[in-house]
N, CA and C atoms of all chains as a GROMACS GRO file, in nm:
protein
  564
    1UNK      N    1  14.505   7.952   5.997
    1UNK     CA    2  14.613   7.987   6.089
    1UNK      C    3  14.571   7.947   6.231
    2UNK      N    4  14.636   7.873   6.296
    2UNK     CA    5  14.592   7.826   6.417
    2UNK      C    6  14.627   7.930   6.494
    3UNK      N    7  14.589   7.932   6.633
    3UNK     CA    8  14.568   8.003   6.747
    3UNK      C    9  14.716   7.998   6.769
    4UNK      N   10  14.759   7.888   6.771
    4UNK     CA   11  14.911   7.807   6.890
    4UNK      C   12  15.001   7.889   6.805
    5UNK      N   13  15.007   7.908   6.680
    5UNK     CA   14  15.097   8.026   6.610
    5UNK      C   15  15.117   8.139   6.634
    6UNK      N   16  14.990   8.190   6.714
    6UNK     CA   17  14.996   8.366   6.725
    6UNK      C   18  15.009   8.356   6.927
    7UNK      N   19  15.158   8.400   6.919
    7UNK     CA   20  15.173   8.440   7.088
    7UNK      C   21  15.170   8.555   7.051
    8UNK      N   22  15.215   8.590   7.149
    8UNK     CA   23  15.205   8.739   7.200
    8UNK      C   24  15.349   8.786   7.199
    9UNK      N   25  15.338   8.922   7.206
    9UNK     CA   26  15.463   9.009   7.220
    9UNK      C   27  15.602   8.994   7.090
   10UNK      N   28  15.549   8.954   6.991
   10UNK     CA   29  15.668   8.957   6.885
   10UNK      C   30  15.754   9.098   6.918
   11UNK      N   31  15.875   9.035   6.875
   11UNK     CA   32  15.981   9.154   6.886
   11UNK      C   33  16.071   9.165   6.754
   12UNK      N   34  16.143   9.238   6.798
   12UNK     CA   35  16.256   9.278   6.651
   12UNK      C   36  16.315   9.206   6.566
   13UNK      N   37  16.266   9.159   6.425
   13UNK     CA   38  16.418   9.058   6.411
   13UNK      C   39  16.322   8.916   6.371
   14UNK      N   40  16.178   8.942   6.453
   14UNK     CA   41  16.107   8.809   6.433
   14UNK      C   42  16.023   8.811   6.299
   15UNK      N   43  16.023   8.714   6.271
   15UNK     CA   44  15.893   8.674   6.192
   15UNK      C   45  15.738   8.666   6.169
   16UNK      N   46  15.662   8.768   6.168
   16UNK     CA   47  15.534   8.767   6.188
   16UNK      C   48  15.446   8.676   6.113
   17UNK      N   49  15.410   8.606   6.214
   17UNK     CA   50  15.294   8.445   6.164
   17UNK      C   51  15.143   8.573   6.075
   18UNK      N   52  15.165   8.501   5.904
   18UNK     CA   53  15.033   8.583   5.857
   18UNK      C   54  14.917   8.560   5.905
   19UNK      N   55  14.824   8.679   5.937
   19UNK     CA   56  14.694   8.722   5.962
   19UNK      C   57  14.651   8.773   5.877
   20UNK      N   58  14.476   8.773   5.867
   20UNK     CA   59  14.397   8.838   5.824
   20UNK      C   60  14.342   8.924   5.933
   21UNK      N   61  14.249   9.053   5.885
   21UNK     CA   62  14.224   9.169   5.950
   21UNK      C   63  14.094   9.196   5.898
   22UNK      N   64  14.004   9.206   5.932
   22UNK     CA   65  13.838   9.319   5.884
   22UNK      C   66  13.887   9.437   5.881
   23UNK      N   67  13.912   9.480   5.791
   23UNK     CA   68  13.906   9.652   5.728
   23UNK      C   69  13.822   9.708   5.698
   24UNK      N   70  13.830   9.844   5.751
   24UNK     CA   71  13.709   9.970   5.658
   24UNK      C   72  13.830  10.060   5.552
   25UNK      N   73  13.788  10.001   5.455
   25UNK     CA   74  13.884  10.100   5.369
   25UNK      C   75  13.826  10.209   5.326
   26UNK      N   76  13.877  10.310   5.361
   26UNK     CA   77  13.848  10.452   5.310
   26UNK      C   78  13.879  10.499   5.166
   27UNK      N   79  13.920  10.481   5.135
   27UNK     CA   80  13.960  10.473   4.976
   27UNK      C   81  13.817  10.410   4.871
   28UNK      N   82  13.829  10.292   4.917
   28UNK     CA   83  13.649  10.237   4.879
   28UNK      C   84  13.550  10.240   4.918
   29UNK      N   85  13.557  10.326   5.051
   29UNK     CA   86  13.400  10.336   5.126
   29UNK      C   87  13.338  10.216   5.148
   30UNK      N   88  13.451  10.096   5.183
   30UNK     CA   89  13.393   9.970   5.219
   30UNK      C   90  13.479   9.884   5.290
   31UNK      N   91  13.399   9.792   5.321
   31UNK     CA   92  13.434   9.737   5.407
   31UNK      C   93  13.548   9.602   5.341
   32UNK      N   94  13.654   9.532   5.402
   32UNK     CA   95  13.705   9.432   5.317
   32UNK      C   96  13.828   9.354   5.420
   33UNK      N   97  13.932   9.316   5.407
   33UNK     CA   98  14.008   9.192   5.469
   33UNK      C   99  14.173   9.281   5.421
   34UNK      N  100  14.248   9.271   5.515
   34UNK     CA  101  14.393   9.290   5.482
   34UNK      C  102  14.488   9.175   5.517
   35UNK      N  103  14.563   9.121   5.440
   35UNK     CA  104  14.600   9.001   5.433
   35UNK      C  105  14.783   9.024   5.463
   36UNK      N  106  14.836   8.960   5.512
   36UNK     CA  107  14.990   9.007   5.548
   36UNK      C  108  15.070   8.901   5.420
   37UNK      N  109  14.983   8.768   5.397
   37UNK     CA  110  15.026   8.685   5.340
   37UNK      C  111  15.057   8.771   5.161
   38UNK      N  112  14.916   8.804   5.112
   38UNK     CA  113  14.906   8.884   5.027
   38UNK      C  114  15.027   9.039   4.982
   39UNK      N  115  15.025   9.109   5.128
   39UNK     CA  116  15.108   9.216   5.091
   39UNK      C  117  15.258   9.135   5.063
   40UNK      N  118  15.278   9.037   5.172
   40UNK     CA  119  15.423   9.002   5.110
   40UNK      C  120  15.444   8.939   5.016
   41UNK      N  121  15.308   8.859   4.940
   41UNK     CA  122  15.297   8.806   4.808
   41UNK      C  123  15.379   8.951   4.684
   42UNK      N  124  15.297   9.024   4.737
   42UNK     CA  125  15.304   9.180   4.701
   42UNK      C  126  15.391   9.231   4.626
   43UNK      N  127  15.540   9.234   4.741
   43UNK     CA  128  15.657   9.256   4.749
   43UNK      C  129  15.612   9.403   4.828
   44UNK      N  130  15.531   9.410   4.945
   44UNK     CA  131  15.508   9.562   4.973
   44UNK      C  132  15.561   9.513   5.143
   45UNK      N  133  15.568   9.633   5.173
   45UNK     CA  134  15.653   9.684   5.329
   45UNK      C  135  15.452   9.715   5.397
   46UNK      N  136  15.461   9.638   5.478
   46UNK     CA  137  15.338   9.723   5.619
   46UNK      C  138  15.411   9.750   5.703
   47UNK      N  139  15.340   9.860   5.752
   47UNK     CA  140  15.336   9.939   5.857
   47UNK      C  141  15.213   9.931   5.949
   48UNK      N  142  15.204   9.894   6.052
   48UNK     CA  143  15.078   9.871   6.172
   48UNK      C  144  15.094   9.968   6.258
   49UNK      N  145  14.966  10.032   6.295
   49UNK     CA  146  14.979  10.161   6.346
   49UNK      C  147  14.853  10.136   6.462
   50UNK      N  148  14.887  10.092   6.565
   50UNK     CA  149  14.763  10.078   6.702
   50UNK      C  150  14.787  10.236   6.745
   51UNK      N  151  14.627  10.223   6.797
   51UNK     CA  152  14.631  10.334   6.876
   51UNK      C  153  14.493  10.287   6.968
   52UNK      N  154  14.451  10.336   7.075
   52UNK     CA  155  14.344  10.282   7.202
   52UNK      C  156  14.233  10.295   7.127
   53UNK      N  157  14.164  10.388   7.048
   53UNK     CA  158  14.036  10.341   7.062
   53UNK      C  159  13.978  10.459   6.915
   54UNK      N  160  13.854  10.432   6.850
   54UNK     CA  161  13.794  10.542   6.744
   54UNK      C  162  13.748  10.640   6.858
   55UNK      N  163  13.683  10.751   6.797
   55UNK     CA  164  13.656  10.874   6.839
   55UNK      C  165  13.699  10.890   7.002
   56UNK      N  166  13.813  10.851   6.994
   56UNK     CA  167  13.923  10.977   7.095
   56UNK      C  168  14.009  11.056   7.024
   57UNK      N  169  14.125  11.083   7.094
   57UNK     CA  170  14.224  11.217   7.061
   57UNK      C  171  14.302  11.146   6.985
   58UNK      N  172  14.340  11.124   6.919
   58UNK     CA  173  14.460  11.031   6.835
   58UNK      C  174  14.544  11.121   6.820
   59UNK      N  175  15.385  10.611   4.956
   59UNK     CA  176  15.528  10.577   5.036
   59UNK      C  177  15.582  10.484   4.997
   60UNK      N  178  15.513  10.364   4.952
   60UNK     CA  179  15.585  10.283   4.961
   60UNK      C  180  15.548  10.176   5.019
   61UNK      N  181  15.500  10.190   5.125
   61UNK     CA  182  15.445  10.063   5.179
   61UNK      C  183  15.289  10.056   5.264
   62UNK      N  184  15.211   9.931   5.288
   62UNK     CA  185  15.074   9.944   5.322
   62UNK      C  186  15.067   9.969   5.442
   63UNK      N  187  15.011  10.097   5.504
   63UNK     CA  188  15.011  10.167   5.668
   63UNK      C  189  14.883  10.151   5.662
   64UNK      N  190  14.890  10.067   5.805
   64UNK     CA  191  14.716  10.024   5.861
   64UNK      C  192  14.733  10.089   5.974
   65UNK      N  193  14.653  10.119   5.996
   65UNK     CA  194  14.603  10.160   6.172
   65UNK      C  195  14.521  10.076   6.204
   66UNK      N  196  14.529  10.041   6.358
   66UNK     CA  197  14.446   9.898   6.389
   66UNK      C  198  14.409   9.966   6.533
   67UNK      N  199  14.266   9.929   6.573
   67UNK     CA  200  14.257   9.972   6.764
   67UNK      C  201  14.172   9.836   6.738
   68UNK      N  202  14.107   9.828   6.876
   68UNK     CA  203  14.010   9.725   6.911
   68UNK      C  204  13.883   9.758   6.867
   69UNK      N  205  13.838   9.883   6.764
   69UNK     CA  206  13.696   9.924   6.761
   69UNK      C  207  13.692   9.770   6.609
   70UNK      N  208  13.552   9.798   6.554
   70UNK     CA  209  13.478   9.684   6.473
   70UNK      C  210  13.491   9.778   6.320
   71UNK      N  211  13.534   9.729   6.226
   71UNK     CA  212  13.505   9.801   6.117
   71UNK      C  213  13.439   9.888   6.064
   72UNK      N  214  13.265   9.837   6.179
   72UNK     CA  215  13.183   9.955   6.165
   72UNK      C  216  13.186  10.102   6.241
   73UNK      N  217  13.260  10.080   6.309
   73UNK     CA  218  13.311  10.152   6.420
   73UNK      C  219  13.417  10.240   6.319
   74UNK      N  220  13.456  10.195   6.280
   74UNK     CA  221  13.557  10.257   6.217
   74UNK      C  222  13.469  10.343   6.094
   75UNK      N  223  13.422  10.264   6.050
   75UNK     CA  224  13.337  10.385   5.921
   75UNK      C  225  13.308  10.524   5.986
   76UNK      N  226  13.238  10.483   6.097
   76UNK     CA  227  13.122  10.577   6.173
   76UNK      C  228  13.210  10.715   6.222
   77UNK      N  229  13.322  10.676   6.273
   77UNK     CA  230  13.444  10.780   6.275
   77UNK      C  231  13.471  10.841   6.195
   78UNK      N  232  13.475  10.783   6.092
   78UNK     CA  233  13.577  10.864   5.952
   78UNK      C  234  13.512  10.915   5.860
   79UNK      N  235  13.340  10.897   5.903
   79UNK     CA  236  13.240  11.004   5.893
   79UNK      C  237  13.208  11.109   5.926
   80UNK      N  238  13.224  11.099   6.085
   80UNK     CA  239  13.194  11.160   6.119
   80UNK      C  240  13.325  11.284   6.183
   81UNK      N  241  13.410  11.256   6.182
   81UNK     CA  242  13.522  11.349   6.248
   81UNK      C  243  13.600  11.403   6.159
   82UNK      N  244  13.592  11.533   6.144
   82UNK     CA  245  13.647  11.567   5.993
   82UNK      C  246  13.771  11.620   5.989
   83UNK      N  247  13.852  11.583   6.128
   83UNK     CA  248  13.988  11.582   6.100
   83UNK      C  249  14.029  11.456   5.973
   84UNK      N  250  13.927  11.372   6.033
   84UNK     CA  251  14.024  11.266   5.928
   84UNK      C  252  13.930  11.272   5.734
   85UNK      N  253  13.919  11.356   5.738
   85UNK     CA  254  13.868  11.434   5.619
   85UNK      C  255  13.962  11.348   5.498
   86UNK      N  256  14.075  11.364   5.525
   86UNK     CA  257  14.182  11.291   5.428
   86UNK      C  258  14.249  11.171   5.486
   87UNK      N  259  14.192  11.126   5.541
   87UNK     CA  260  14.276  10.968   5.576
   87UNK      C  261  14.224  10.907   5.505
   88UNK      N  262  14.348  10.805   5.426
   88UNK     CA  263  14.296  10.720   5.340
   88UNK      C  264  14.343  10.590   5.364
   89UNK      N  265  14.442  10.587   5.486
   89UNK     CA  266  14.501  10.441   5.523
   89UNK      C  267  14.378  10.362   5.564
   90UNK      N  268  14.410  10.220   5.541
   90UNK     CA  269  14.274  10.115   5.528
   90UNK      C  270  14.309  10.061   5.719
   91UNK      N  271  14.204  10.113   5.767
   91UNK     CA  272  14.156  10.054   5.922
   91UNK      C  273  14.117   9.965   6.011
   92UNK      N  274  14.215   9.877   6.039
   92UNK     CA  275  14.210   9.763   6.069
   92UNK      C  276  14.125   9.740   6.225
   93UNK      N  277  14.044   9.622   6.189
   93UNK     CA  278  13.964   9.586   6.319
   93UNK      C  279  14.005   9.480   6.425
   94UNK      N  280  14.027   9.510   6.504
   94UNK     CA  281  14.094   9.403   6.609
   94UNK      C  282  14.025   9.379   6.773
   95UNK      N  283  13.908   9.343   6.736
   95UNK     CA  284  13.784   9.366   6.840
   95UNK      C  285  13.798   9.252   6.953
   96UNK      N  286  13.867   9.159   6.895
   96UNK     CA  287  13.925   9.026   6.995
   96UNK      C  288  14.059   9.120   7.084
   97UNK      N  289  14.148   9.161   7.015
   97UNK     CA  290  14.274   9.208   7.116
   97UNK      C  291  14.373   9.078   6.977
   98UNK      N  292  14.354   8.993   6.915
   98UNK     CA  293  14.390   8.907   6.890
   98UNK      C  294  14.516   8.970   6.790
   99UNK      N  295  14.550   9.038   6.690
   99UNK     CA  296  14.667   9.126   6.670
   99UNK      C  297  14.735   9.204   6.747
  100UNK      N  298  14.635   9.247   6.870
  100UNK     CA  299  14.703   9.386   6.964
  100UNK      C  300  14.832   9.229   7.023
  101UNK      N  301  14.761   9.155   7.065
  101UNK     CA  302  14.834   9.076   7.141
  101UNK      C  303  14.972   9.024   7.079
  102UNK      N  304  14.907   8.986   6.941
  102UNK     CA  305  15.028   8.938   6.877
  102UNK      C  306  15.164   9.010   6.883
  103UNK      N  307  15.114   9.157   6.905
  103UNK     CA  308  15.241   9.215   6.883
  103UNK      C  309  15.294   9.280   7.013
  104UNK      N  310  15.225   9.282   7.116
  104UNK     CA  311  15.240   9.288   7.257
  104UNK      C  312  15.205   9.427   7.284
  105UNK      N  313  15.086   9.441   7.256
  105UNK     CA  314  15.047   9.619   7.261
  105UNK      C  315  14.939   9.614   7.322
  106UNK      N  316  14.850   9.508   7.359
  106UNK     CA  317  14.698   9.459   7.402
  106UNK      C  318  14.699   9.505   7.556
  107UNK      N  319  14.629   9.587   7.564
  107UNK     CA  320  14.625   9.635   7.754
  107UNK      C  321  14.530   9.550   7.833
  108UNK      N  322  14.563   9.420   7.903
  108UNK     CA  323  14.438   9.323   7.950
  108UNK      C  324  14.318   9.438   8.025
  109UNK      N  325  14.380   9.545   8.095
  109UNK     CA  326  14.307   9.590   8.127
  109UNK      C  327  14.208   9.638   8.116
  110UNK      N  328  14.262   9.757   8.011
  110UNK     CA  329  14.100   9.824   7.939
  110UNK      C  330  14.107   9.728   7.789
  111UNK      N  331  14.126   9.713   7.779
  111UNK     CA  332  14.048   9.606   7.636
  111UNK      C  333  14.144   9.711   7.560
  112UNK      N  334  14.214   9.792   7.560
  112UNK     CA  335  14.228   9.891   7.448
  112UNK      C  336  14.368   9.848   7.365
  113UNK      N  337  14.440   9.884   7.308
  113UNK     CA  338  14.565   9.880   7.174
  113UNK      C  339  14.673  10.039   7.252
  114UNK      N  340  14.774   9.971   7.283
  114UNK     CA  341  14.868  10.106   7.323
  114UNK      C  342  14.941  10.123   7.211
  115UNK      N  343  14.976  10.266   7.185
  115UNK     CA  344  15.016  10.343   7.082
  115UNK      C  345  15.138  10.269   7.051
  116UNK      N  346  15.130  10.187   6.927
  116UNK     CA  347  15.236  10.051   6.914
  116UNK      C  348  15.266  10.104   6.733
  117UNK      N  349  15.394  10.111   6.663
  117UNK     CA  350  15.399  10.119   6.514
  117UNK      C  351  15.471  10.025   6.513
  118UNK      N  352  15.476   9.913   6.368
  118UNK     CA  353  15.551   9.829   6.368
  118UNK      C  354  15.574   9.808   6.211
  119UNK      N  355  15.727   9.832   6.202
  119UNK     CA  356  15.715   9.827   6.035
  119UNK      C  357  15.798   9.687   6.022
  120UNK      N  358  15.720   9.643   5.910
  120UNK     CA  359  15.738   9.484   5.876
  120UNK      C  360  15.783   9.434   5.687
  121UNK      N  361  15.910   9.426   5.680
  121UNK     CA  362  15.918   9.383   5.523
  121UNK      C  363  15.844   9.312   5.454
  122UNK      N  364  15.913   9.320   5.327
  122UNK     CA  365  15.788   9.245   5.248
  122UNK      C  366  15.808   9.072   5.271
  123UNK      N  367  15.936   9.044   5.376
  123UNK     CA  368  15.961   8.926   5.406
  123UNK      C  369  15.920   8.854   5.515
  124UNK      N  370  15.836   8.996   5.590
  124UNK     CA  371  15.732   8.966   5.704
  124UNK      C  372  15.832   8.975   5.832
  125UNK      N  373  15.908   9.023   5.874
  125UNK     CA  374  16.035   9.049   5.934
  125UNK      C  375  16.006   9.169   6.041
  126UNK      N  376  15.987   9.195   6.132
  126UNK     CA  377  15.942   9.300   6.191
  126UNK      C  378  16.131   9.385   6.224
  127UNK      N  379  16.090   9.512   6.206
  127UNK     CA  380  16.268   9.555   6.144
  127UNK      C  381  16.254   9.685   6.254
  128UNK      N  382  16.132   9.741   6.309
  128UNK     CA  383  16.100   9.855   6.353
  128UNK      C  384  15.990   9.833   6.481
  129UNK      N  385  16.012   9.860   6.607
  129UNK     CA  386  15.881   9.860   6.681
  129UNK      C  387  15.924   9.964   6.808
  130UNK      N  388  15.803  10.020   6.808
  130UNK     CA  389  15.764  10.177   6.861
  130UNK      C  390  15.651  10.132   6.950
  131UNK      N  391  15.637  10.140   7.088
  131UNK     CA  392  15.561  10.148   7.191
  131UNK      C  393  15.505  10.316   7.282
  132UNK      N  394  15.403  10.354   7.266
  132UNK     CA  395  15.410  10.455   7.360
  132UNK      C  396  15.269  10.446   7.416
  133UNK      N  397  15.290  10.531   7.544
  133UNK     CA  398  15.182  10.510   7.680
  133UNK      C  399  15.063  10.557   7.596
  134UNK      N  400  14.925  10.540   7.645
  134UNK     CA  401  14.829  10.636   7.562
  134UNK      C  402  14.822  10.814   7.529
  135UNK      N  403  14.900  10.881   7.678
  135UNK     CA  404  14.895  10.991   7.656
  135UNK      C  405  15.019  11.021   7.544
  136UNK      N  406  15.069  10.937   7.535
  136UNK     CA  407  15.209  11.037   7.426
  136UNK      C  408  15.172  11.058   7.269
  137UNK      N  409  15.152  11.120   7.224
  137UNK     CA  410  15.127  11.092   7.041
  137UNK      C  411  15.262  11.042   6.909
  138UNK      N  412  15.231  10.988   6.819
  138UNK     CA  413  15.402  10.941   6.778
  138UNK      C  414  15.432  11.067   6.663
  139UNK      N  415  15.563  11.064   6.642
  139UNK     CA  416  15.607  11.176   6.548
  139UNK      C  417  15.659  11.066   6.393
  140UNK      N  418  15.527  11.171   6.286
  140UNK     CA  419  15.513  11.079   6.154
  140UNK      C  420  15.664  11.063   6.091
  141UNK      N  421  15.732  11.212   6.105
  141UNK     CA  422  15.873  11.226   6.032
  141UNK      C  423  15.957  11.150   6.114
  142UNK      N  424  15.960  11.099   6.225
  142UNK     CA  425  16.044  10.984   6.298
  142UNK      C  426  16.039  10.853   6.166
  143UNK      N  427  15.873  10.806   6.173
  143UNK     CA  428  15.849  10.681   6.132
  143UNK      C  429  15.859  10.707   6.012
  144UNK      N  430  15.899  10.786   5.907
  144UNK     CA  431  15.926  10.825   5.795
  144UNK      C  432  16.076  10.785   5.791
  145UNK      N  433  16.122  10.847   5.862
  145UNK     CA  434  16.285  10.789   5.876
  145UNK      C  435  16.319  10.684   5.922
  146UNK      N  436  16.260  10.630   5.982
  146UNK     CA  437  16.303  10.500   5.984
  146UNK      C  438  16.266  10.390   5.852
  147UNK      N  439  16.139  10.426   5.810
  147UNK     CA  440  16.081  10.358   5.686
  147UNK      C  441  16.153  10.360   5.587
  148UNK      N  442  16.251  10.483   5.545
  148UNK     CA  443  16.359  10.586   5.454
  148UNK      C  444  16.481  10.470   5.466
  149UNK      N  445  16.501  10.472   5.612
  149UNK     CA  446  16.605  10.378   5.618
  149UNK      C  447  16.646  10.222   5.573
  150UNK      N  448  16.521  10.213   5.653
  150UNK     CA  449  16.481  10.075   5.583
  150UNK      C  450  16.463  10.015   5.493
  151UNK      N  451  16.435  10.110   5.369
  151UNK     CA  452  16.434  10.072   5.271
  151UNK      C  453  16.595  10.052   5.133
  152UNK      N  454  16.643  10.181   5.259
  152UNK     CA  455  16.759  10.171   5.196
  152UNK      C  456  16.867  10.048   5.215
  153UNK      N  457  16.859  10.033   5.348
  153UNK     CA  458  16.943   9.908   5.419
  153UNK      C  459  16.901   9.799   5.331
  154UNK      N  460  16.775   9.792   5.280
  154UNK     CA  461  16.724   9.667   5.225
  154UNK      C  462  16.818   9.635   5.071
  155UNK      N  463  16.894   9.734   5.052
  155UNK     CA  464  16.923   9.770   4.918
  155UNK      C  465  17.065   9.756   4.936
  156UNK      N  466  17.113   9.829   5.031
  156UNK     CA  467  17.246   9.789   5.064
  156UNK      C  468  17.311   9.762   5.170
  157UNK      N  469  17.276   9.628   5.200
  157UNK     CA  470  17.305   9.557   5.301
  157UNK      C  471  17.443   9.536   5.361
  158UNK      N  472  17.557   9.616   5.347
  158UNK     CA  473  17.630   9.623   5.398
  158UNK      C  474  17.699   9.742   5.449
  159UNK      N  475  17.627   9.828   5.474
  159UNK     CA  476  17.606   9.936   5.514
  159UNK      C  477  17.482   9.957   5.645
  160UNK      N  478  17.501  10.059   5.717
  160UNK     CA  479  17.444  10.070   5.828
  160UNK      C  480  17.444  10.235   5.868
  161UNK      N  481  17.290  10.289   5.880
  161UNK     CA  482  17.241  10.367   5.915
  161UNK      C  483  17.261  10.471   6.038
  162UNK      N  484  17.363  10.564   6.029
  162UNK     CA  485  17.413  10.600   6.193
  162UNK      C  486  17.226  10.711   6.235
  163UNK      N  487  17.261  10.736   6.367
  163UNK     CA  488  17.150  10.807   6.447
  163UNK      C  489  17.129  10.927   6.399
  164UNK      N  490  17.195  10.989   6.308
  164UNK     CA  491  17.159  11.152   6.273
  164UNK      C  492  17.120  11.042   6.084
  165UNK      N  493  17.126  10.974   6.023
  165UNK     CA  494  17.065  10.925   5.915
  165UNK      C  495  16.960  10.985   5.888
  166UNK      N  496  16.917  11.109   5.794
  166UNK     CA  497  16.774  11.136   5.756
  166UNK      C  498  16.685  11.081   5.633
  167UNK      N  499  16.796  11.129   5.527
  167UNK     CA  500  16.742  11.095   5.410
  167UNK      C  501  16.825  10.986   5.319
  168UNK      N  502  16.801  10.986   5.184
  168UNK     CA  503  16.862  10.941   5.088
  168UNK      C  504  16.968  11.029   5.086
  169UNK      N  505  17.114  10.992   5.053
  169UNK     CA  506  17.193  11.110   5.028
  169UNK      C  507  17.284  11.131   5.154
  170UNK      N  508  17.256  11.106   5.234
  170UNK     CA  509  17.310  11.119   5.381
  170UNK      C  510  17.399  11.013   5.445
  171UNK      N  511  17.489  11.048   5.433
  171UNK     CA  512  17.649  10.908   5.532
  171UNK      C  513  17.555  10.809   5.560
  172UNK      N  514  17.592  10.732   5.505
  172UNK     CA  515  17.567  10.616   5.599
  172UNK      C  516  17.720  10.533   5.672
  173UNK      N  517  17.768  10.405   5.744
  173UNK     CA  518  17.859  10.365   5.780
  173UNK      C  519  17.870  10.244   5.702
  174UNK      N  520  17.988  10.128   5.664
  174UNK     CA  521  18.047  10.029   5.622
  174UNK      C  522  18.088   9.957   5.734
  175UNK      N  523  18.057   9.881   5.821
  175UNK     CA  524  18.127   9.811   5.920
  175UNK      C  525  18.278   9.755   5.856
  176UNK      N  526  18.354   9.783   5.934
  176UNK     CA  527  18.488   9.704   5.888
  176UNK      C  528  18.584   9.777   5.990
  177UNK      N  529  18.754   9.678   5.964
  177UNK     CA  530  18.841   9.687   6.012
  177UNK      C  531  18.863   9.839   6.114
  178UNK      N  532  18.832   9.906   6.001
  178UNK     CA  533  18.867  10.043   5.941
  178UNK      C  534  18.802  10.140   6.010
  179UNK      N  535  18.712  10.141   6.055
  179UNK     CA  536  18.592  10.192   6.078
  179UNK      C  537  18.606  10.188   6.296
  180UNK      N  538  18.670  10.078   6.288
  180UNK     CA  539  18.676  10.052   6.430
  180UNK      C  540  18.729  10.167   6.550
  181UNK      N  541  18.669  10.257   6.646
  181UNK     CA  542  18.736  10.328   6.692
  181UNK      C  543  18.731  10.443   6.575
  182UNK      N  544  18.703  10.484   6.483
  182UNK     CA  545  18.700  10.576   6.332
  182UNK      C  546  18.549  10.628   6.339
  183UNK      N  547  18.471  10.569   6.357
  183UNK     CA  548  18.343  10.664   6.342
  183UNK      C  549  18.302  10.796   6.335
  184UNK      N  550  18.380  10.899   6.423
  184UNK     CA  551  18.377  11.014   6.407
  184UNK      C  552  18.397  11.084   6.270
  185UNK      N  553  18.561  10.989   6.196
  185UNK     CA  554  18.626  11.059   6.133
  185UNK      C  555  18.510  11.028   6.000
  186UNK      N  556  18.489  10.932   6.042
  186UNK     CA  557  18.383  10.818   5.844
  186UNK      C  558  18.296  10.956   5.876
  187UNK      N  559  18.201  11.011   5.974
  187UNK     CA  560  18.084  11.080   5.948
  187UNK      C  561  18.148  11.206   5.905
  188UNK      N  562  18.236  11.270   5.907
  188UNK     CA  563  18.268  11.387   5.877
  188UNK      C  564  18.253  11.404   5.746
   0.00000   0.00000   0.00000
């Protein structure tokens, strides 16, 4: 996936260019990759959930 | 639910273990924790603060057609409400199903009015929700 694909600020309605992600999955107590290409291979719905930072107030 | 809920900040995967070790609120979190140590997703989705390096409180729900259908921004101090993003997820899934229909603002669950755009309906809204 090139760089020139991923701007910034997607909005409503758009199309999100697939990424990969480094995950800690808690479920496996390991470490592994989340793939957007994959979930929509899937047929599954994500949900992305930012928040500022680990051990603050979430 | 239904669908794959990541949580993503700028910390490193290991960063992320070390938390969910150690803080035993998240005793039961089992959503898989996404690492975004570049800003390089925060950005994508326009949540990346140049300033502090950090991820502002951003939810974004995305079909399985990769379609972003839902996006939620809030400052760092605000926290988000889960039964909001439940309902909208609720919705969404339903709209996906019957696409000619449309979700009014009091929409909670399955089971609940939804609207039919048409002729009919025009200036009528009050009467369709009753």
């Amino acid at each position: 996936m090139g760089a020139e694909e991923i701007c910034c600020g997607l909005k409503v309605g758009q199309k999100v260019p697939d990424f990969e992600m480094d995950i800690y999955d808690p479920k496996k107590g390991d470490f592994g990759k989340i793939s957007l290409k994959k979930l929509k291979k899937a047929g599954k719905w994500t949900i992305l959930f930012f928040y500022p930072a680990d051990f603050t107030f979430v | 639910m239904g669908a794959e809920v990541i949580t993503v900040s700028t910390d490193t995967q290991f960063v992320h273990l070390a938390w969910k070790r150690d803080e035993k609120l998240l005793e039961n979190v089992q959503y898989p924790m996404g690492a975004d140590p570049t800003g390089r997703i925060s950005r994508m989705f326009g949540v990346y603060d140049e300033e502090t390096g950090l991820a502002l409180r951003g939810t974004f729900i995305i079909n399985p057609e990769g379609v972003i259908l839902n996006s939620e921004v809030n400052y760092y101090n605000m926290g988000r409400n889960i039964d909001e993003l439940m309902r909208k997820f609720k919705a969404n899934l339903h709209l996906s199903k019957h696409t000619d229909e449309g979700c009014p603002a009091k929409w909670k669950d399955e089971g609940d009015k939804t609207l039919k755009p048409s002729a009919d309906l025009v200036g009528r809204v009050y009467e369709a929700l009753q």
